[in-house]
C-alpha positions in Angstrom: -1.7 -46.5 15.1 -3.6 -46.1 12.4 -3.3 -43.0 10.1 -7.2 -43.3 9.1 -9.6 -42.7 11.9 -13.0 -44.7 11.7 -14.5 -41.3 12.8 -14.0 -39.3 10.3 -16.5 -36.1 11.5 -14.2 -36.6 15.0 -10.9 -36.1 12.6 -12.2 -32.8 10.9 -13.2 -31.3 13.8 -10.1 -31.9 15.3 -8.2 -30.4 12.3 -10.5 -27.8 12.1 -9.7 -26.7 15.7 -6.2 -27.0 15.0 -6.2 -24.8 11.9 -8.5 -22.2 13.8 -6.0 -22.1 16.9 -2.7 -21.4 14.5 -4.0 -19.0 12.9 -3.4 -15.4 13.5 -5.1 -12.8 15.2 -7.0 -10.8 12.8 -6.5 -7.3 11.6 -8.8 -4.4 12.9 -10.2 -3.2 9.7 -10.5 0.3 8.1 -9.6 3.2 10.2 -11.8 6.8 9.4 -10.3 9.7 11.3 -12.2 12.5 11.1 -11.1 16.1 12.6 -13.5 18.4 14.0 -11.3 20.9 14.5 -11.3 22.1 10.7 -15.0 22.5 11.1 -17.6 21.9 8.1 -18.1 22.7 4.6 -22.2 23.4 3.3 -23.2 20.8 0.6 -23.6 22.8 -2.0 -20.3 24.7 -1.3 -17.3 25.1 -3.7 -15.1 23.6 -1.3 -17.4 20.2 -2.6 -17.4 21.0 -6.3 -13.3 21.3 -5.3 -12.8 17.9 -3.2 -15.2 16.0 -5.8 -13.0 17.4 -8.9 -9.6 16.6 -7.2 -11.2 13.0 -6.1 -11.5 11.9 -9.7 -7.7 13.2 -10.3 -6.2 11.5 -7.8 -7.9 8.1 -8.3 -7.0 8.3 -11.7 -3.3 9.1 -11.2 -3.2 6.5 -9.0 -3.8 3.6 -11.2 -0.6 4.0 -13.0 1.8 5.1 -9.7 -0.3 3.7 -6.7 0.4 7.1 -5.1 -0.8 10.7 -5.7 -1.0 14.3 -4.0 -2.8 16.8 -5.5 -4.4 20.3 -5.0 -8.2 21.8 -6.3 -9.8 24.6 -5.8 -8.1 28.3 -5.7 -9.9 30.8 -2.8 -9.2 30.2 1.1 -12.5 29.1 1.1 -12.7 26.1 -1.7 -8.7 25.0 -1.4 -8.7 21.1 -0.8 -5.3 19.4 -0.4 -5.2 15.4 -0.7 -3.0 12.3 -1.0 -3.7 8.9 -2.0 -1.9 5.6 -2.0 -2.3 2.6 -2.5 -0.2 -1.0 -1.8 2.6 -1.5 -3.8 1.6 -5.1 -4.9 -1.9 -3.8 -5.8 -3.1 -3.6 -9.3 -3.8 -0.6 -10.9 -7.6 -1.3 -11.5 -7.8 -2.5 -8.3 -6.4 0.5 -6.5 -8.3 2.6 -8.8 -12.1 0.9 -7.6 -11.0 1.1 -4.2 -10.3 4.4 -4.2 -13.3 5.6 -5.5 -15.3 3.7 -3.1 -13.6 5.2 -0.8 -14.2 8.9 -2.1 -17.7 7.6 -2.2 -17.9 6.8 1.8 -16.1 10.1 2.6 -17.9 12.0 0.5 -21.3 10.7 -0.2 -23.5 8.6 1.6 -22.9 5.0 2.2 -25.0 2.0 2.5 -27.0 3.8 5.2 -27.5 6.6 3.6 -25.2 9.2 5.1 -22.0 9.6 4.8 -18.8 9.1 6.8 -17.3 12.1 8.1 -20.1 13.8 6.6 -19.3 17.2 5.5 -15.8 17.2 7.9 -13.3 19.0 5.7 -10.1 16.9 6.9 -10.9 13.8 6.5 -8.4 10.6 6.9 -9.6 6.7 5.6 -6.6 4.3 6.6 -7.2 0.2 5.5 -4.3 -2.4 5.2 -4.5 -2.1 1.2 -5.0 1.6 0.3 -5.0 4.9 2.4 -6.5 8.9 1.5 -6.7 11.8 3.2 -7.7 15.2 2.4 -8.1 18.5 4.1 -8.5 22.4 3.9 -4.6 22.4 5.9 -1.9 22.1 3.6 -0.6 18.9 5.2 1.9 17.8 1.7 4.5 20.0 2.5 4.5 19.7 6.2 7.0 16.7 7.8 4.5 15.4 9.9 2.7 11.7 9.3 -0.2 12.7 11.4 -2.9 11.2 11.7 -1.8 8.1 12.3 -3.8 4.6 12.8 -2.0 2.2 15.0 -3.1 -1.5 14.2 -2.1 -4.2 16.4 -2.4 -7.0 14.1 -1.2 -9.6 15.6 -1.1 -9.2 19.5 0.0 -13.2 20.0 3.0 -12.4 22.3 6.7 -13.9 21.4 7.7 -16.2 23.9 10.0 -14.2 26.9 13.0 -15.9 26.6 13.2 -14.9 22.8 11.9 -11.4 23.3 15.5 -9.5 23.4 16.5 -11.6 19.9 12.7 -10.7 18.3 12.8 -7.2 19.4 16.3 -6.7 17.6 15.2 -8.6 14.6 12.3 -6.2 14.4 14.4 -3.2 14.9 16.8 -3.9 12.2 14.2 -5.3 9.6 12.5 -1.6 10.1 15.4 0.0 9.7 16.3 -2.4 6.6 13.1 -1.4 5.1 13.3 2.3 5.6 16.7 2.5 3.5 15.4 0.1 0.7 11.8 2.3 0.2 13.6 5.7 0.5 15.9 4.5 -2.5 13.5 3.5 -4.9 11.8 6.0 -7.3 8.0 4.4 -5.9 8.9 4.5 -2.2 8.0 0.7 -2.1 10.1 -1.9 -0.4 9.3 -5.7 1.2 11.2 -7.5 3.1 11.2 -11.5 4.9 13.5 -12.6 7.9 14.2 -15.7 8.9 13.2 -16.0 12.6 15.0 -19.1 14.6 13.3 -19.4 18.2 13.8 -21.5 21.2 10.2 -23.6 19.8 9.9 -23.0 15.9 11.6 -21.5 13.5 9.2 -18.5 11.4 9.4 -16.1 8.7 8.9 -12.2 9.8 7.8 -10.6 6.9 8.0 -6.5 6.8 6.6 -3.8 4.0 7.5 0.0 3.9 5.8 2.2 1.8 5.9 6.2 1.5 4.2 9.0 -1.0 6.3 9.2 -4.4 6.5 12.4 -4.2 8.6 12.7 -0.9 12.4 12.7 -1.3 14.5 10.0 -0.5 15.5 12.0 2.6 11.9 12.6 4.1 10.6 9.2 3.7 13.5 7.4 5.2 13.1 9.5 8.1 9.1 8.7 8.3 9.6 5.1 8.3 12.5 5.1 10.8 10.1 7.5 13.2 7.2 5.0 12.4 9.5 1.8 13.3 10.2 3.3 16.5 7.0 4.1 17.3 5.7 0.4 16.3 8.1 -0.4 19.2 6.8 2.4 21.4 3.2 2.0 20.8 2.3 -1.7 20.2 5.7 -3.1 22.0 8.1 -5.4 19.5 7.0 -8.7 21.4 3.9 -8.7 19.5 4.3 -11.0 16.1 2.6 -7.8 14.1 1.7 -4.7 13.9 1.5 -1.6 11.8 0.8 2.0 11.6 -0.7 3.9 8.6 0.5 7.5 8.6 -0.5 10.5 6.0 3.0 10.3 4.2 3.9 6.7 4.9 3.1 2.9 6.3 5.3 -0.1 8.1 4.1 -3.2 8.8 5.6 -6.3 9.5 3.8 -9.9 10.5 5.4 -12.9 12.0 4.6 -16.4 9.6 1.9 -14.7 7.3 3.7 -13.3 4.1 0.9 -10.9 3.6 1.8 -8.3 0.6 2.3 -11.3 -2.1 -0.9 -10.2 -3.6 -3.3 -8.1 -2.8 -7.0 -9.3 -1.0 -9.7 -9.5 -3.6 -11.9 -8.2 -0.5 -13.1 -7.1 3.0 -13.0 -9.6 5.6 -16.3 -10.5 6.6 -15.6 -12.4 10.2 -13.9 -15.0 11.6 -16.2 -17.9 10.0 -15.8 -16.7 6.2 -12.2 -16.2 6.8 -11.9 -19.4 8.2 -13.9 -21.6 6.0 -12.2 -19.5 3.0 -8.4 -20.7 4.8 -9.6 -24.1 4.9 -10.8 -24.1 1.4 -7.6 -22.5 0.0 -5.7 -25.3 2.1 -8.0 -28.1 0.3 -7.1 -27.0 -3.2 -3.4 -26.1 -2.4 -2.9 -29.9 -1.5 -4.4 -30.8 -4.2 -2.8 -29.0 -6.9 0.7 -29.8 -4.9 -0.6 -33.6 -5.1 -1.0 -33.0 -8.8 2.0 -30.9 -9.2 3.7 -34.1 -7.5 2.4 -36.7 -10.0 3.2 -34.5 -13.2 6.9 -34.0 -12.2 7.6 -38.1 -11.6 6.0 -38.5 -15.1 8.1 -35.4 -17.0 11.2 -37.2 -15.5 10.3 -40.6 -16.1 9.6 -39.1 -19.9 12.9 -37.4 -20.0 14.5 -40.8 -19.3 13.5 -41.9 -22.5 14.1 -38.7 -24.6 17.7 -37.1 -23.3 19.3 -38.9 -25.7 17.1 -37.2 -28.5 17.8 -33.5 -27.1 21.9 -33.4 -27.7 21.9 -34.8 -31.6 19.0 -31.8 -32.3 20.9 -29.1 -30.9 24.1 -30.5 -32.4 22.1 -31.2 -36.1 21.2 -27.2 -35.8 24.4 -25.7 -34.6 26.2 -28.1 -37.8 23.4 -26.2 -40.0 24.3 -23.3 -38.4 27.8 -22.7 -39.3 27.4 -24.1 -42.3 24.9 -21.3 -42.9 26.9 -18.3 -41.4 30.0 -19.3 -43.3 31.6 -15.9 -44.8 29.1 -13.8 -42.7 29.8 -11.1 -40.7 28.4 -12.8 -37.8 30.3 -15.5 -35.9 29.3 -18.5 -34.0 31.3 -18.7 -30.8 32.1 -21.6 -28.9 31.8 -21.1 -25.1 36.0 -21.8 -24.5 36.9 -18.9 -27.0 34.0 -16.3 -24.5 35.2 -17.9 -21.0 39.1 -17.2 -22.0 38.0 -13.6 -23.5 36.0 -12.9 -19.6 38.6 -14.6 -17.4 36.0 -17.5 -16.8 33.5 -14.9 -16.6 35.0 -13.2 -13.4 33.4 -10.8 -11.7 36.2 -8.3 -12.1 34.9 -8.1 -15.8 31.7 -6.9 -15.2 30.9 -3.8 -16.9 26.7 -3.6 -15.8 23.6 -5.8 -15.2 21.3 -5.7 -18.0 17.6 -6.8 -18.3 18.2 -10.2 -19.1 21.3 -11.0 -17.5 25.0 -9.6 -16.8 27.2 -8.1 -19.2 30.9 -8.2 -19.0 33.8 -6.8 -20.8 35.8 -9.3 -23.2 39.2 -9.5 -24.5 40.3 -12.2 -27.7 43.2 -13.5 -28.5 43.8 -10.8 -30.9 43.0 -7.7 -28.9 39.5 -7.3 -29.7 37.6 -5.3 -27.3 33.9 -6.9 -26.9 30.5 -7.0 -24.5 29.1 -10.2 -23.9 25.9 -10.7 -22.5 25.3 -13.7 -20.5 21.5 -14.4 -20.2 20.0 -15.3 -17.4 19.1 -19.3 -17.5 15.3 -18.9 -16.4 15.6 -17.8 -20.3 12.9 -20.5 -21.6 13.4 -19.4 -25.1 14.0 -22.2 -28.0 17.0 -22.3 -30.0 15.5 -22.3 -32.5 13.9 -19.3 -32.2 17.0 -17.5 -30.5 18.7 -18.4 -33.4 16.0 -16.7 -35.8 15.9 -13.4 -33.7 19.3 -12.6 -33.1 20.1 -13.2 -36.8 17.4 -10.1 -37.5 19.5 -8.0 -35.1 22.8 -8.8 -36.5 21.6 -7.9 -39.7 20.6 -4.4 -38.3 23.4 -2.5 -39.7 23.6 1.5 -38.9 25.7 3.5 -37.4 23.5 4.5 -34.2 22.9 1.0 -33.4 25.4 -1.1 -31.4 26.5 -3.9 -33.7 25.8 -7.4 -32.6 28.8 -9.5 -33.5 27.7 -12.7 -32.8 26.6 -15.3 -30.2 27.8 -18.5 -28.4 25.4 -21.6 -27.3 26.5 -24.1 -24.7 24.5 -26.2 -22.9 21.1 -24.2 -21.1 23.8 -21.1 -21.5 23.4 -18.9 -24.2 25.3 -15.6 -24.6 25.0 -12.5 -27.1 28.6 -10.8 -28.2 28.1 -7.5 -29.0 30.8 -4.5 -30.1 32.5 -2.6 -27.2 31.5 0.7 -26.3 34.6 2.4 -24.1 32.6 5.3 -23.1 29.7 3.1 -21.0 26.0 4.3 -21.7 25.0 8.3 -21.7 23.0 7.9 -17.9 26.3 7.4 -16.8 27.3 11.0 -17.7 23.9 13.0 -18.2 22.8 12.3 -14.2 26.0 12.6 -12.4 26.6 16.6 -11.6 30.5 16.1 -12.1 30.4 13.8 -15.2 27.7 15.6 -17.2 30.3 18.7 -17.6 32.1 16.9 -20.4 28.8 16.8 -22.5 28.2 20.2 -23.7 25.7 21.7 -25.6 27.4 20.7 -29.4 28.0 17.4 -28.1 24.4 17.0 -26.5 23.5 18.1 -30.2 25.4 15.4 -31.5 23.5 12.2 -29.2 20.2 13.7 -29.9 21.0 13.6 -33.5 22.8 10.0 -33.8 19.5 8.9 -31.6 17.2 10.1 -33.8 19.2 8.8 -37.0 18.8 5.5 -35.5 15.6 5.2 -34.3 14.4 6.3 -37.8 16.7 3.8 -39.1 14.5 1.2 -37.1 11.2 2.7 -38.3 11.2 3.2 -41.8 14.8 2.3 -43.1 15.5 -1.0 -41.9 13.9 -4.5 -43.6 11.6 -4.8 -40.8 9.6 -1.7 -39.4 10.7 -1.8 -35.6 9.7 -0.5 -32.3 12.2 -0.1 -29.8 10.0 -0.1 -26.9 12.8 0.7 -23.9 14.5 3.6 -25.6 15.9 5.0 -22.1 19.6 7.0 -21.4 20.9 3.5 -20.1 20.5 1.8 -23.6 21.9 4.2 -25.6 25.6 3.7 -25.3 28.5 5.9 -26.1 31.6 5.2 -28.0 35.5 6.9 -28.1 34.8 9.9 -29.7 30.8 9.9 -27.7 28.8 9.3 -30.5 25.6 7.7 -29.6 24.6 4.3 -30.2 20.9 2.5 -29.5 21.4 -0.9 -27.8 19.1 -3.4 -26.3 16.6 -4.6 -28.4 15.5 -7.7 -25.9 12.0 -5.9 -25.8 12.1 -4.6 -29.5 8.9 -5.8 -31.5 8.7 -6.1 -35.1 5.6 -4.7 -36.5 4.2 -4.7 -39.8 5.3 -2.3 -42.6 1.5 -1.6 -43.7 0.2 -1.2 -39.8 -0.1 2.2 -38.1 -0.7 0.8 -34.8 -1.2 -2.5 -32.9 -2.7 -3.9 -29.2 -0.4 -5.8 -26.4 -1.7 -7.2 -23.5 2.2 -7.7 -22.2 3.4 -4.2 -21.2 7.3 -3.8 -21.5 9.4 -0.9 -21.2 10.7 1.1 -18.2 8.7 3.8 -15.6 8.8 7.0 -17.0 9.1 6.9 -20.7 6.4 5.0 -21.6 3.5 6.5 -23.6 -0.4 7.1 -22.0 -1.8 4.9 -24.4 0.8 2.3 -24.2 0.7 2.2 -20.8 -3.4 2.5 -20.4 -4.3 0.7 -23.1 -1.9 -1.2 -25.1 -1.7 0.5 -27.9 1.6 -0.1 -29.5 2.9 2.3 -32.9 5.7 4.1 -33.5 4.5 7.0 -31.8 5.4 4.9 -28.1 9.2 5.3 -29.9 8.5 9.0 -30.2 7.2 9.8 -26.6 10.2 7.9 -25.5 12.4 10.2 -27.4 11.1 13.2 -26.3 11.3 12.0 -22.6 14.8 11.4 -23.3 15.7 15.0 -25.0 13.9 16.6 -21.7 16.5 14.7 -19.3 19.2 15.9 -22.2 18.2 19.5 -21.9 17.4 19.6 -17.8 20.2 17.0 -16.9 17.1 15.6 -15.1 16.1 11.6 -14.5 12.3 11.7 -15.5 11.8 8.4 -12.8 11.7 9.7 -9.3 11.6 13.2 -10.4 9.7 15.9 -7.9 9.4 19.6 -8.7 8.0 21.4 -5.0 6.5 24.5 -6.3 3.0 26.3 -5.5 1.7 23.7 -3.0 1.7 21.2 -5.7 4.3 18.6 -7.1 5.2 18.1 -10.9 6.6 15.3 -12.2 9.8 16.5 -15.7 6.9 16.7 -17.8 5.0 18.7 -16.0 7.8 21.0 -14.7 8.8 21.4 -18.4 5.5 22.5 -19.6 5.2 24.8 -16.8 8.6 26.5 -17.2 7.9 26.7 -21.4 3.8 28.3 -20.2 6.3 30.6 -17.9 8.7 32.0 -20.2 10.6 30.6 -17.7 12.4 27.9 -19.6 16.2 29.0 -19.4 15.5 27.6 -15.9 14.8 24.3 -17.0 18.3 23.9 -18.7 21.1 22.2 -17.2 23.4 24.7 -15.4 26.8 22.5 -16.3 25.8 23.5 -19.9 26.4 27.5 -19.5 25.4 30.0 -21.6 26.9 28.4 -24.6 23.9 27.8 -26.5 21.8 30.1 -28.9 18.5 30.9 -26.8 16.4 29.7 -30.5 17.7 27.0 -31.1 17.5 25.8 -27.0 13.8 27.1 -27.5 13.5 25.0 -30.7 14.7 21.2 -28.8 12.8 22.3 -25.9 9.5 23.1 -28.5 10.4 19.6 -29.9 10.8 17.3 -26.8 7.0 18.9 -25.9 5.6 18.2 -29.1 7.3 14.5 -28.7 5.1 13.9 -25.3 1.8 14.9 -26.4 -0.8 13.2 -25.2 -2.6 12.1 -28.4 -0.1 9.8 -30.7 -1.7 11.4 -33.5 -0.1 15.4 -32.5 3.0 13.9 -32.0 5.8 13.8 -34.7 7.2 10.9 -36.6 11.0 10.3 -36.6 11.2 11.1 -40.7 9.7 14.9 -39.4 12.0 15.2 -35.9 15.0 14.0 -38.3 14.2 17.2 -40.6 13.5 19.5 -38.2 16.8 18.5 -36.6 18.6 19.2 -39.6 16.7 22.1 -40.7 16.5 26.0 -39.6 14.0 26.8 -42.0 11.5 24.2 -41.2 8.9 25.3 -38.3 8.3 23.3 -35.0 4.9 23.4 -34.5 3.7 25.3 -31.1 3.4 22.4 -28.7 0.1 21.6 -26.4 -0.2 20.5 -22.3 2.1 17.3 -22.5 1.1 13.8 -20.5 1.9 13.6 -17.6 0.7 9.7 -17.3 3.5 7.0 -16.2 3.1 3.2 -16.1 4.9 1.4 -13.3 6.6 -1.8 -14.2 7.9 -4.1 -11.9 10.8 -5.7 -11.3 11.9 -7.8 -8.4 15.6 -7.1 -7.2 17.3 -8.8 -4.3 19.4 -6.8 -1.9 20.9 -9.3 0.7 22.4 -7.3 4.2 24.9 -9.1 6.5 22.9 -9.9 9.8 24.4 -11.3 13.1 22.1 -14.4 13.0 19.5 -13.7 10.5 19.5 -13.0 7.2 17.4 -9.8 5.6 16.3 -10.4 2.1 15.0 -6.8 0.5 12.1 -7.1 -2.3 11.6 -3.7 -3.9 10.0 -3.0 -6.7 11.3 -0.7 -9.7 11.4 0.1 -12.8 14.0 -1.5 -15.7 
């Protein structure tokens, strides 16, 4: 039989009618609950000037976190209590616009000119990429997820004799996903299982999602009281289904992974989403047809040029040594770093880092050593690896971890650094039992040695440079616990006659990074400085900024916040970490706690530089300045780490996103 038909029309139809029947049912849409029980609010009330004001807040929060709760408003009559959130694969400009439309059809009048729940004072808007809800009830403090949309969206029915097998995979994916999002500092997890049936085999594909600001605690138990109602309510035979709640979502799909990105827009009917699907399907051929033909001629090309590739890199690393000859910094070859790691055994592990594990190293001669192995989807040239690890090694300070040397072989190359016995200060600062060994001189001591060395970077060294992850997991700690800065894989060099400079490629980790860094790109020295002054709160408080809730006054309030509120207070001495006693001179706790606030002001211009921290430090008779409201912005960055759980025939493979 011929694979060309002579009736071409006849074939497209036919495909056509095949593509429509496989695909699945489609979801239901938005979901607006509107309670009439709360009654009405007048339109020129201040319970509107109240909802409008905390509207704008809360879409603005949520471009950098995806997730915000919020108060407005003071009187019984004008309180408004609301919650947004948005997908965790969204972008931040994306959730933003949607929210405000959104806000806009709740609030005032949509395309007919009236609008939605017009007027209602609890008012819930559920769709499959962003949720809000607000009301006069203070629903943020209260357990329950009501109300809740249930949407079937895909009622296709698993075939009986694999409904038992489908209904456990379901149940334990659920479950799966409930652990994953409660232990994530965004309350964000994905998930795929593969699905082997008595007909096909499938993907079931699974996202969880709660409010940042609920503890690990509350959220897991939301989503496992969602999954079981999934099962309850739309009946685990069905190949998807979700339900949006007030304080947090679960959906899973069979065969459509659908939280890879999110939908650039509404569906608009079967016909639009059908034409769009066979569209998508015409150019994914063709690109994979393309794809196809480029890969047979980059091999048929590396035929003829492998030979070429070994005498360059051989021709370098001979110009190499030669070069390095009497220097300080060694050129390894990769026998000398598999003997030192026990052919890099897992036992010798000491942490993962952002490009790849690190484990502990032993030479010949009894050298103690950390040797980071990066990861081989490194596409860097050696050429250039060669250049920028040269800068570091010629970093010298005593803050600074000391890079030794490095070792090339084959796609594999590996950084030796100096061993630090003591591991890095998150290790101590964050554990209750650990952080007891730090007291209040020695805290002194980090904070000091960090500030040394981060004005080492700035103003000291050849190059002017910018840290850019300056975080309590890079700064390590040595025998005696003397601080030292490490990781410079996102460091950036910047011009000595610059004061500032714009990145489109935002690095650095959730938590420390600075407003206009994380909003605009805007890259100085000052980003260094915000991160420092992050760091000193967690130093004082014993506190992780990421993930960190303060419950107080109907509201929620992130370190910064909670700081600045305790300092407004008088209240401060509660702020400080109980392990540390009463040890400390109340002036001079006052005086690093003035300093860490005038570190994370909002403007880069009010904050300090490192050259005016590293007097102050040093100094009793030089004034810190009275401090203003600190940021409270955060960036999210994301990062993709795989958590694999044993399964009896199926394999659950965890995305979650986080911060580095």
């Amino acid at each position: 039989m011929s694979f060309f038909s002579p009736y071409p029309g006849r074939a497209m139809f036919v495909a056509f009618v095949v593509l429509l029947l496989s695909l699945p049912a489609p979801s239901a849409g938005d979901q607006l609950l509107c309670a009439g029980a709360n009654g009405k609010y007048s339109p020129n009330s201040t319970y509107l000037t109240s909802l409008r004001s905390l509207a704008d807040e809360l879409t603005a929060r949520a471009m950098n976190s995806h997730s915000a709760t919020g108060t407005a408003g003071t009187g019984s009559n004008d309180k408004v209590y609301g919650a947004v959130l948005c997908r965790g694969d969204s972008t931040g400009a994306d959730c933003s616009g949607r929210l405000r439309e959104a806000f806009g059809r709740t609030i005032d009048a949509d395309s007919t000119g009236a609008a939605a729940c017009a007027l209602h004072k609890d008012v819930a808007l559920y769709s499959e990429l962003y949720q809000l809800r607000f009301s006069d009830e203070d629903f943020l403090s209260a357990s329950s997820n009501a109300p809740e949309w249930v949407d079937g969206t895909n009622l296709n029915l698993v075939p009986a004799a694999d409904a038992r097998q489908f209904d456990e995979l379901v149940a334990k994916l659920t479950r799966s996903l409930a652990e994953a999002a409660a232990a994530q500092p965004d309350r964000y997890a994905t998930a795929d299982v593969p699905w082997s049936s008595r007909e096909s085999e499938r993907t079931v594909y699974g996202l969880a999602q709660c409010m940042q600001d609920m503890p690990p605690e509350r959220c897991r138990a939301c989503l496992n009281g969602v999954g079981a109602e999934i099962r309850r309510r739309i009946g685990s035979s069905k190949m998807g289904g979700a339900i949006h709640g007030a304080r947090c979502t679960l959906r899973y799909e069979t065969g459509t992974q659908f939280f890879t990105e999110a939908a650039t827009g509404q569906r608009k009917g079967h016909a639009l989403l059908i034409i769009a699907t066979v569209y998508s399907l015409s150019v994914v051929c063709t690109r994979l047809l393309f794809c196809v033909l480029y890969i047979i001629r980059r091999r048929k090309r590396g035929k003829i040029n492998s030979t070429e590739q070994p005498k360059n890199i051989d021709e370098i690393l001979r110009l190499w040594k030669m070069e390095d000859t009497g220097s300080e910094f060694s050129l390894y070859d990769f026998s000398q770093i598999a003997d030192a790691t026990d052919n890099f055994s897992p036992g010798k592990i000491l942490g993962q880092g952002g490009f790849g594990p690190v484990y502990k190293g032993i030479f010949p001669d009894g050298q103690e050593v950390a040797i980071k192995k990066l990861a081989a989807r490194s596409r860097q040239g050696l050429v250039e690896f060669k250049n920028e690890i040269q800068l570091v090694a010629k970093l010298q300070h005593r803050h600074l971890v000391r890079l030794l040397g490095c070792c090339i072989h084959d796609e594999e190359k590996i950084l030796i650094y100096e061993y630090m016995s003591n591991k890095s200060l998150d290790y101590f600062i964050f554990d209750p039992n650990r952080r007891t060994s730090l007291n209040w001189m020695i805290r002194l001591k980090i904070v000091e040695g960090i500030a040394q060395g981060l004005l080492y970077l700035h103003e000291h060294s050849r190059l002017r440079i910018i840290h850019r992850d300056l975080k309590a997991s890079n700064i390590l700690l040595d025998s005696e616990l003397n601080p030292k800065i490490s990781d410079f894989g996102m460091a950036r060099i910047f011009p000595s006659d610059a004061t500032q400079t714009k990145t489109s490629r935002l690095v650095g980790t959730y938590g420390y990074m600075a407003p206009e860094y994380a909003f605009e790109g805007l890259l100085s020295i000052k980003s260094d400085v915000f991160s420092f002054g992050v760091l000193l709160l967690e130093i004082i408080s014993g506190k992780r900024s990421a993930g960190f809730q303060h419950y107080g006054e109907g509201e929620f309030h992130n370190l910064l916040q909670y700081a600045w509120q305790m300092w407004e207070e008088e209240r401060w001495h509660e702020f400080i970490d109980q392990s540390i006693g009463d040890e400390y001179e109340p002036g001079d706790m006052m005086k690093y706690l003035r300093l860490a606030l005038m570190c994370v002001q909002v403007k880069a211009v009010d904050r300090p530089t490192m050259s005016d921290i590293v007097a102050m430090l040093s100094s009793d008779d030089i004034t810190v300045p009275e401090p203003r409201q600190p940021a409270y912005s955060y960036t999210r960055v994301d990062v993709s780490v795989n958590i694999n759980l044993s399964c009896t025939r199926n394999d659950i493979t965890l995305t979650t996103t986080d911060g580095r």
